[in-house]
C-alpha positions, 0 to 999 in steps of 0.5 A: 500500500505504500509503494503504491501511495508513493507511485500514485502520487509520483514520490520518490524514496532513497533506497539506501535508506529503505528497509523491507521486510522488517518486523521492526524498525528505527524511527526517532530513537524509538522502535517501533513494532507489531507490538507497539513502540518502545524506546531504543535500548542505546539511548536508554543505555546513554542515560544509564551512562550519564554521570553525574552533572558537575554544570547546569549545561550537563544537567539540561543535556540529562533531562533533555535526554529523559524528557523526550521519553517521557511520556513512556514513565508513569510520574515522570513530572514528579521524579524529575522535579527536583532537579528541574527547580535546579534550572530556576534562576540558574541556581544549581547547587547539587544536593543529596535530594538532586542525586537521589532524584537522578538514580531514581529517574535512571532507575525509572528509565530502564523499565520503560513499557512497551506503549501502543500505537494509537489508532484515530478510528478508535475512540480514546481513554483519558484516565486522570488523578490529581492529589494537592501538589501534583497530577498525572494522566494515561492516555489509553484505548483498549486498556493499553497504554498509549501515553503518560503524563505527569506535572507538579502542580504549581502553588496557584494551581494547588488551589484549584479543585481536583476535578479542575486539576485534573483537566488542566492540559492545554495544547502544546502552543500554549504550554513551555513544557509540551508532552506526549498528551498535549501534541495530539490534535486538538480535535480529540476529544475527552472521551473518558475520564476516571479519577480515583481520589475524592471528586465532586460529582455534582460540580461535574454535572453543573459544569456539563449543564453550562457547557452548552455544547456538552448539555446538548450531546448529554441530551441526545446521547440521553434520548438515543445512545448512538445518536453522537458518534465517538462518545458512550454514555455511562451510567454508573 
């Protein structure tokens, strides 16, 4: 089917650079498979490599490193927030916490999952929690894992509650720290949301209620569930 994409559209391909027949191959320093797409064992291994930062230049060249794999470490926002608050205000000042933070985010790194390929005919599962001082998120379909997410919550988002907490992902433009969630299009939408600490649940139905787009898919997939294709009705 590719080959023929190419011919029908009279593109060209470098077949040094072509591989046939392959059960897996290299793409952007992740192996992708029939399984799925993991990262490569060489890059994983250079983390595990990596000595201990003497410099800011050395730490951001560690986290940039780890930070391009983030989204296969489940609460990688809160492992490396020790040694992110070392790139405020240039202050890097390597303590006992900083170290342990790197062994720990090290350790983290050598048990990444082997995460699914994401199929946009299917519909997408967000599982989200949120505690006072961080969140994290999977993005998932078919109860596989496709993405993670993590960040440390600010001291004024701290204030906010949980169930806002843990909607609080915004588009790639519009956040300094651009994730695996966050670059997907942003026609997708929030199909599923499970949140397993203490939620409001009414807070939630009145925010649908004001919502006039979400009262109205309520409405219809409350009339006749196949009525809005891409969202399920569940009641619990």
């Amino acid at each position: 089917m590719v080959l023929i994409a190419l011919e029908n559209n009279h593109l060209y391909v470098n077949k040094k650079k072509c591989t046939f027949a392959s059960s897996q191959l290299e793409y952007l320093g992740h192996i992708v498979s029939g399984e799925g797409v993991y990262a490569d064992a060489s890059k994983i291994q250079a983390m595990l490599d990596w000595p201990t930062p003497r410099s800011l230049k050395e730490l951001c060249g560690f986290l940039g490193l780890t930070g391009y794999y983030r989204r296969f470490v489940a609460g990688y926002g809160h492992l490396a927030w020790p040694l992110t608050q070392q790139l405020k205000n240039d202050s890097f000042h390597w303590s006992t916490e900083a170290e342990t933070a790197f062994q720990k985010l090290k350790q983290a790194m050598t048990t990444v999952p082997v995460l699914s390929l994401p199929d946009f005919s299917q519909p997408f599962v967000v599982e989200s929690d949120a505690s006072g001082f961080r969140i994290g998120a999977v993005l998932m379909q078919h109860q596989r894992s496709i993405a993670y997410f993590s960040q440390v919550l600010s001291s004024r988002a701290r204030t906010k509650s949980v169930y806002e907490r843990e909607l609080m992902y915004k588009p790639g433009s519009e956040n300094r720290v651009a994730d695996a969630l966050s670059r997907q299009p942003t026609g997708l939408e929030l199909l599923h949301l499970t949140t397993y600490a203490l939620y409001d649940g009414d807070g939630i139905c009145q925010k649908i209620q004001q919502d006039p787009r979400l009262s109205l898919i309520q409405a219809a997939l409350c009339a006749n569930s196949a009525t809005v294709k891409g969202w399920v009705l569940l009641v619990q």
